[in-house]
Phi, psi and omega in degrees: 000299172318299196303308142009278189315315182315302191300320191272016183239291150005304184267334190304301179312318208281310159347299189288308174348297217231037192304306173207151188235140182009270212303342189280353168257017176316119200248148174313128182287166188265159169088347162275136181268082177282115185263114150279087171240147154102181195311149145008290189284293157317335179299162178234145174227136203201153188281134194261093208255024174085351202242034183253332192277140151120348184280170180240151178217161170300069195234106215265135168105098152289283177082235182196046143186132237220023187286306169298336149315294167297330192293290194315272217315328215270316217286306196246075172009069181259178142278142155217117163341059180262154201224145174152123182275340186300150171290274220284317183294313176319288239293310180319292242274330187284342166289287175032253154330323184271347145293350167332123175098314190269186187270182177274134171269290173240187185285170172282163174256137162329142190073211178257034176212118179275138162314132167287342183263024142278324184284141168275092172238045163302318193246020215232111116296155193302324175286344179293331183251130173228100178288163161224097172273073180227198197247149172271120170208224181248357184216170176267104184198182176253131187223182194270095155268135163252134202283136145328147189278350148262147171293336170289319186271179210262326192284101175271146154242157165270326175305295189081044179284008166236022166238050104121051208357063197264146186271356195245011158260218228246139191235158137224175197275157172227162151265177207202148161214170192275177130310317207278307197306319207277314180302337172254052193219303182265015199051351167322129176287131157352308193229043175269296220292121182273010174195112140296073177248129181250116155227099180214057165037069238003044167287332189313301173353283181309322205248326121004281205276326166284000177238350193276306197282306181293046186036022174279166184209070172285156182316302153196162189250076202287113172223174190242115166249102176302314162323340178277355173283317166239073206292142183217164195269354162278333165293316196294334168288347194254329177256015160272314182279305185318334200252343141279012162296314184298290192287340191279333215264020166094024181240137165267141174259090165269024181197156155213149169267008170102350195235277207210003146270131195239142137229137169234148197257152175249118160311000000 
């Protein structure tokens, strides 16, 4: 019990240390038409740069709310890519699905789990929603997702940044593909895809800086630094090279929610 308190004080300090870091006071750039879709929890926010309708994007991270997504798909008669291997996230994504066609019975609910008759999926066809139930990462392999340390939420990471990136807690196995694998699968050009978005739960690090060397350029990206929700000086160094990656390779960071959400623009 004593060692417990000890630790959890421990993490408070460290916690105030590293309280916020440079890019979470990022203020919205001006001259942008910044578009906000889907609930509280799950919304997104990104720039409409006239050039959307009619696209297929990319969106790595489910979970079990599907807000932003169905809002996209309905708003620009889009296909949208979603990729995420949890079991619970499938499982979301096949309820869903049994809602094709209809309107929303009621509004979304506070947290991360959506109702399926919150989604407005009136204007929504089946092919406009595509799962990949795989892990987005920097090569085509089998890895280790690691469960959150509480049992209830939905989100595994690889990295296991919330158990303090540690290799000896409890996993399951996934398959993982690249970008470059998902753009030719659906034909998209390298310097095609007009929206990325990652919250995949710091994996982003990794897959950022592998998509940065591999000359893709989606237009632009909307990511999640998950780390920055526990902040530390290894998270706060792992989102400086992710976010110079960003930058040598011609992207501005024009938005922040102030936490933990990015859009960044290719220039």
């Amino acid at each position: 019990m004593i060692m417990s308190i000890l630790k959890r004080m421990k993490e408070r300090r460290a916690r105030k240390k590293y309280r916020r870091h440079p890019l979470q006071d990022t203020p919205a750039a001006l001259g942008l038409d910044l578009v906000t879709l889907g609930s509280a929890y799950g919304g997104w926010t990104f720039h409409d740069d006239g050039n959307l309708n009619g696209t297929t994007i990319i969106s790595a991270g489910l979970g079990e709310d599907a807000s932003f997504d169905v809002e996209f798909a309905a708003k620009y008669d889009a296909r949208v890519i979603l990729v995420d291997p949890t079991q619970r996230a499938i499982e979301h994504f096949e309820g869903m699905s049994g809602q094709i066609g209809q309107a929303r019975a009621r509004q979304y609910v506070d947290g991360g789990t959506q109702p399926f008759d919150a989604y407005d999926l009136g204007d929504v066809a089946a092919e406009q929603l595509v799962l990949e139930p795989l892990a987005l990462w920097t090569e085509k392999t089998s890895l280790r997702f690691f469960k959150p340390e509480n049992p209830d939420h939905v989100s595994h990471s690889i990295v296991n940044f919330q158990n303090d990136y540690r290799d000896d807690s409890d996993f399951v196995e996934v398959d993982a593909c690249t970008l470059a694998e998902l753009l030719e699968k659906y034909e998209i050009g390298p310097d095609v895809l007009p929206l990325l978005k990652l919250d995949i739960e710091g994996a982003e690090i990794e897959v950022l800086q592998n998509i940065m060397a591999g000359g893709i350029r989606p237009k632009q990206i909307c990511v999640e630094y998950d780390e920055l929700g526990l902040p530390n000086e290894t998270a706060f160094k792992r989102v400086d090279q992710a976010h110079a990656s960003l930058t040598n390779a011609g992207y501005r960071c024009v938005y922040s929610n102030g936490t933990t959400d990015y859009l960044y623009l290719l220039e």
